[in-house]
C-alpha positions as CSV (number, residue, x, y, z in Angstrom):
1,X,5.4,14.3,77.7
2,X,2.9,17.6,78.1
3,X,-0.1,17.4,80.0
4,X,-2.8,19.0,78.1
5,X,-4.3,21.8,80.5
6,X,-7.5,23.0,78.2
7,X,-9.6,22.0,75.1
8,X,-11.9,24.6,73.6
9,X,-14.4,23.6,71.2
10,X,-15.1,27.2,69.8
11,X,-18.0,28.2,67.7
12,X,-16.6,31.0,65.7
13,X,-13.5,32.4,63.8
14,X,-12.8,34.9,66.2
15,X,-13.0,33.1,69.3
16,X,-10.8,30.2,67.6
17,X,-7.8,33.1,66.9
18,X,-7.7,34.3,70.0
19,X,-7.0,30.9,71.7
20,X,-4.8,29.8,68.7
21,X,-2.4,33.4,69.3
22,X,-2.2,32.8,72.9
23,X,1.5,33.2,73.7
24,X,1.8,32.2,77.3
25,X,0.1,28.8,76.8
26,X,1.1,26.7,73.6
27,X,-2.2,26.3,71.8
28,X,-2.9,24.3,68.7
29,X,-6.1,23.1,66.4
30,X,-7.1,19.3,66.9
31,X,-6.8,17.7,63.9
32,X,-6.9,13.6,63.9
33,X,-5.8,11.9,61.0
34,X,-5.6,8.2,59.9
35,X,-3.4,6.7,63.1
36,X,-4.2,8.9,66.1
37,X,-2.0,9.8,68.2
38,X,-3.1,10.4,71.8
39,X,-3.2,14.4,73.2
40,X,-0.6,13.0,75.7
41,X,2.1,12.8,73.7
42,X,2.1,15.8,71.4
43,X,3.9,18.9,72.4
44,X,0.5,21.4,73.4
45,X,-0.8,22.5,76.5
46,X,-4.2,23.0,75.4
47,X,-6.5,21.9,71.6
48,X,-9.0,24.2,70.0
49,X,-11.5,21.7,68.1
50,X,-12.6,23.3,65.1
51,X,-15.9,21.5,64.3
52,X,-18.0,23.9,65.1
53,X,-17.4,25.7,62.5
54,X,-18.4,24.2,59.6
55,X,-15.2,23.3,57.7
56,X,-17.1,19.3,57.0
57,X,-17.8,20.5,53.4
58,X,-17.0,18.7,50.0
59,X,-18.0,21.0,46.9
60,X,-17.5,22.4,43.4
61,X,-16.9,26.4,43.9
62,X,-17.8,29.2,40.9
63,X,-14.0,29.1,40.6
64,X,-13.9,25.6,39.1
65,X,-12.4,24.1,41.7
66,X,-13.5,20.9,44.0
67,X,-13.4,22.2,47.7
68,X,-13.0,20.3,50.8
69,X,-13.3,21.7,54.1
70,X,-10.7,20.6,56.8
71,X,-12.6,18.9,59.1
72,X,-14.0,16.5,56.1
73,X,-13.7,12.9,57.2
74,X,-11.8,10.4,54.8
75,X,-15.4,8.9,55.4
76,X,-17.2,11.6,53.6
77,X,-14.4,11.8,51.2
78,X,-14.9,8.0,50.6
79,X,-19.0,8.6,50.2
80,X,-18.7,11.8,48.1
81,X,-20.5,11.6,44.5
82,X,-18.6,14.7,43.4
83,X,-15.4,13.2,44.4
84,X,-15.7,9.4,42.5
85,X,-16.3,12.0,39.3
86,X,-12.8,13.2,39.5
87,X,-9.7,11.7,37.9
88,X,-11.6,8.1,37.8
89,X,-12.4,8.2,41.3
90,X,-8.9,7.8,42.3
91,X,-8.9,10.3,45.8
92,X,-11.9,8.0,46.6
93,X,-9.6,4.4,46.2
94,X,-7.4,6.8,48.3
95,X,-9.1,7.5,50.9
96,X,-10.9,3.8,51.4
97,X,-6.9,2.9,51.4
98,X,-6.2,4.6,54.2
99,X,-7.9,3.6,57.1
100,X,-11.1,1.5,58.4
101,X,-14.6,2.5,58.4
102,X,-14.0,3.5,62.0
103,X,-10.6,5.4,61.5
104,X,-12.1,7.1,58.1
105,X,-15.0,8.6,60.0
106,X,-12.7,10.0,62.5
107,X,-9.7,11.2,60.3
108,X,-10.0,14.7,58.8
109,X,-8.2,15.9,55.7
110,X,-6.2,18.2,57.9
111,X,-5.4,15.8,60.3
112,X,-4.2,13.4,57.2
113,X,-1.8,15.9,55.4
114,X,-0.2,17.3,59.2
115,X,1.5,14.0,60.2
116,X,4.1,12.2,58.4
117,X,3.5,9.2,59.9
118,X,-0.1,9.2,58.3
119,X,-0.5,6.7,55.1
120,X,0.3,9.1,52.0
121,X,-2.2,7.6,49.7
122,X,-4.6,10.9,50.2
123,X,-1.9,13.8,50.0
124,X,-0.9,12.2,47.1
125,X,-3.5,11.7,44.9
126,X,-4.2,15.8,46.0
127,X,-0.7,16.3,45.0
128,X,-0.8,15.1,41.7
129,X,-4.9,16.8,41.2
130,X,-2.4,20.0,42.0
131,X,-4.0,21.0,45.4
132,X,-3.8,23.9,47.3
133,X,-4.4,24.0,51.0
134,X,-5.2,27.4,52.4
135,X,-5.1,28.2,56.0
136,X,-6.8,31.0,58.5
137,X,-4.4,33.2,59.4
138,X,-6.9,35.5,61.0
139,X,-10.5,35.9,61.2
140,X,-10.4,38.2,57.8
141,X,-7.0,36.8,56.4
142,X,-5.9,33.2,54.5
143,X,-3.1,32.6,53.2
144,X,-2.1,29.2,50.5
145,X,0.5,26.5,50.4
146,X,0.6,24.2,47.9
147,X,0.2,20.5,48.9
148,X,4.0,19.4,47.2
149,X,5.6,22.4,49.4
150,X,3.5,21.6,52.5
151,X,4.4,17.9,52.5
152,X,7.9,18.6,52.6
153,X,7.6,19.5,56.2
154,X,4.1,19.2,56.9
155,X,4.9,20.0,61.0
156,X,6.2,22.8,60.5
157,X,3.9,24.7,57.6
158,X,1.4,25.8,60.2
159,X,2.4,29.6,62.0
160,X,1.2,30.4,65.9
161,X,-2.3,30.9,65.6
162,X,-3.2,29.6,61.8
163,X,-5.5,27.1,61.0
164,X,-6.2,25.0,58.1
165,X,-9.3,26.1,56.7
166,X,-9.2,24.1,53.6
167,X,-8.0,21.7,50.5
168,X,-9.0,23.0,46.5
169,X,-7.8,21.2,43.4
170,X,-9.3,22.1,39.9
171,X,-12.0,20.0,38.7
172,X,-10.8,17.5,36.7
173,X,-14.1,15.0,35.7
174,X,-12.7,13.9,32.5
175,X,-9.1,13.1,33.4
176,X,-7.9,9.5,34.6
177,X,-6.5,8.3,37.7
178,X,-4.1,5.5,39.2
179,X,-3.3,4.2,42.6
180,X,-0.2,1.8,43.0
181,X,1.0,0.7,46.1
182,X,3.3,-1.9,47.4
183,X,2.4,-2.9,51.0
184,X,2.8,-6.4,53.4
185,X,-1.0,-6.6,53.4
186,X,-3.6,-4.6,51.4
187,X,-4.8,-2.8,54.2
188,X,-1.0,-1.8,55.8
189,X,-0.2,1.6,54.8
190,X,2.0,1.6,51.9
191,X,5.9,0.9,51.4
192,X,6.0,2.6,48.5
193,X,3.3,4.2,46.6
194,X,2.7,6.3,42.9
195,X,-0.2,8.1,41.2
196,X,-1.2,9.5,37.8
197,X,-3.3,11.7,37.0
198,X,-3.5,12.1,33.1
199,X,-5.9,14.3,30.6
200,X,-5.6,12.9,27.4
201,X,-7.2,15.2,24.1
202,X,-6.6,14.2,21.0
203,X,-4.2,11.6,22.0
204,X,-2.0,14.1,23.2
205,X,-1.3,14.3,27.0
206,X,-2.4,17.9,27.8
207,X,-2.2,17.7,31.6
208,X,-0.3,15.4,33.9
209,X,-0.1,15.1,37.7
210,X,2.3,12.2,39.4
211,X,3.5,12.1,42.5
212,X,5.3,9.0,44.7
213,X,6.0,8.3,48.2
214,X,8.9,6.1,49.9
215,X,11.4,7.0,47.3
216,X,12.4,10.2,49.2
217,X,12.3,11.4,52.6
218,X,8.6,13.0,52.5
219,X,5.9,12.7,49.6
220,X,6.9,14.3,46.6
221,X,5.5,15.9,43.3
222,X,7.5,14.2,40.5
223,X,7.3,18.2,38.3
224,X,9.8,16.9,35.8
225,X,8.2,14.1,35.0
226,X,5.3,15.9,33.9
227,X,7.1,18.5,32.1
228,X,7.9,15.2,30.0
229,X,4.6,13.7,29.4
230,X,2.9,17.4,28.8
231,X,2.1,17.8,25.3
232,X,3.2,14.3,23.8
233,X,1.4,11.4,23.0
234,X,2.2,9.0,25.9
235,X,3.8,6.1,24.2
236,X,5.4,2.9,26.0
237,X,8.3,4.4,25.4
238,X,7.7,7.8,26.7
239,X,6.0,6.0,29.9
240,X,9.5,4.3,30.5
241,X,11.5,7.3,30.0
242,X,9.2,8.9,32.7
243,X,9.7,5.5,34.8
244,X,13.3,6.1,34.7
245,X,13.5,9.6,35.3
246,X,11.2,8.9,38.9
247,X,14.1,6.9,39.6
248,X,16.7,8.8,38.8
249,X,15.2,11.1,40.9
250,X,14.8,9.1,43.8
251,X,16.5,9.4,47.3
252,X,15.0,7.2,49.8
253,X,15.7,6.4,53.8
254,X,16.4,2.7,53.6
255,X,14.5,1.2,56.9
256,X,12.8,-2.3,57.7
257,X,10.2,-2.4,55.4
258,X,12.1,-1.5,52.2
259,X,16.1,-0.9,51.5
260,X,17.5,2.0,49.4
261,X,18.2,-0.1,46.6
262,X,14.3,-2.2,46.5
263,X,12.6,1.5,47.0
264,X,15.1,3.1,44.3
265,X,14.3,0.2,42.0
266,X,10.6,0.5,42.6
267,X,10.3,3.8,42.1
268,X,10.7,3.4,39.0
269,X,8.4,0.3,38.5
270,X,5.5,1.9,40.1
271,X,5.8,5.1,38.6
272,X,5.3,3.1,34.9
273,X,2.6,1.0,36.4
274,X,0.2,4.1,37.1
275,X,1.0,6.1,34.2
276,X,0.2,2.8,32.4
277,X,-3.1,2.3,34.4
278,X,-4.0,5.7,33.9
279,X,-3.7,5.5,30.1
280,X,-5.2,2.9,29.6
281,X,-8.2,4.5,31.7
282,X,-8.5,7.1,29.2
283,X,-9.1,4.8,26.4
């Protein structure tokens, strides 16, 4: 256990790097997601806090893409207008999904995609709108991940003195959205848990985003499965192909909640159920 010696609450991008690059005393942001853990028992000597700074923002950039600053809550997330007109409002559902009023007015974006103990329904969602998280590596420099590659050891993405400045995805107002989950209780964080993201133009699927949790060991992008719905008309037997492909795809960690075989078998169900519900969305 590491007994946290310092917390800085700095109020600008220099001082911020030059606690974060300290190399004689292990340093890191303060980022809180959805179940806290206490300062005690993570490995850091000493927490910068970043809100000063002014990373609380949610909003549409000239590039076309919906930007949200790391320090958003989950609560402003959940009250944001420009987020509900995104994909059906589905990053909203996500976000109301993860934690309780209280919880969602603590937990940060960043602090939701840095744990992977943290309920996936947010990174997902953001992984199938094809997010990008770009982080401070200096006061003049930023570098970008993309959420599938960052969730695949999100504890490790973040260098000695980086930061995560923000999370982009390109508007999307007039594609459809859907949320699945399987959990004990509708407020436990998910067992298992899919989402599609479709744009449908002419009854063709131009665009498709899908991702899935608890069929593999971290949150994961299902690529191919897109590369099957792009550019076809999604029929029920297309959506079942896709369906079948999640689970052929899947390699889950069998634990108490859910054994290999009910998670491989359920990838596969859920998968169907949100491309269905997004479909029929777009109707």
């Amino acid at each position: 256990m590491s007994k946290t010696k310092e917390f800085h609450r700095p109020d600008n991008w220099s001082k911020a790097h030059q606690l974060l690059k300290r190399s004689d005393i292990n340093t890191v942001p303060l980022t809180v997601g959805p179940r806290p853990i206490a300062l005690t028992n993570l490995n850091a000597d000493a927490f910068v806090d970043l809100e000063k700074l002014q990373l609380n923002y949610i909003k549409l950039g000239e590039d076309g893409n919906v930007h949200i600053g790391a320090m958003a809550t989950l609560q402003d997330i959940y009250q944001s207008e420009l987020i509900k007109s995104q994909a059906g409002g589905v990053l909203t559902e996500a976000a109301y999904f993860s934690a309780t009023l209280g919880l969602r007015n603590l937990a940060s974006v960043a602090g939701t995609i840095t744990d992977p103990e943290n309920p996936p329904d947010v990174p997902l969602v953001l992984m199938a709108l094809d997010a990008i998280v770009s982080v401070q590596k200096d006061e003049n420099q930023t570098r970008q991940v993309a959420l599938q590659e960052w969730m695949k050891d999100c504890t490790k993405v973040l260098l000695p003195g980086e930061a995560i400045l923000e999370v982009s995805f390109p508007a999307q107002p007039t594609a459809s959205g859907a949320l699945v989950r399987v959990n004990r209780t509708p407020r436990d964080k998910a067992i298992l848990a899919a989402v599609a993201v479709l744009l449908i133009e002419n009854g063709i699927c131009s665009k498709a985003g899908v991702a899935l949790a608890g069929a593999n060991p971290s949150p994961a992008r299902l690529l191919e499965v897109e590369a099957l719905l792009t550019g076809k008309s999604p029929t029920t037997e297309l959506l079942e192909q896709s369906a079948q492909l999640a689970e052929n795809q899947a390699r889950p960690i069998g634990d108490f909640r859910g054994s290999v075989e009910y998670r491989t078998a359920m990838a596969s169900v859920l998968t169907q159920r949100a491309l269905q519900q997004a479909f029929k969305a777009q109707k």
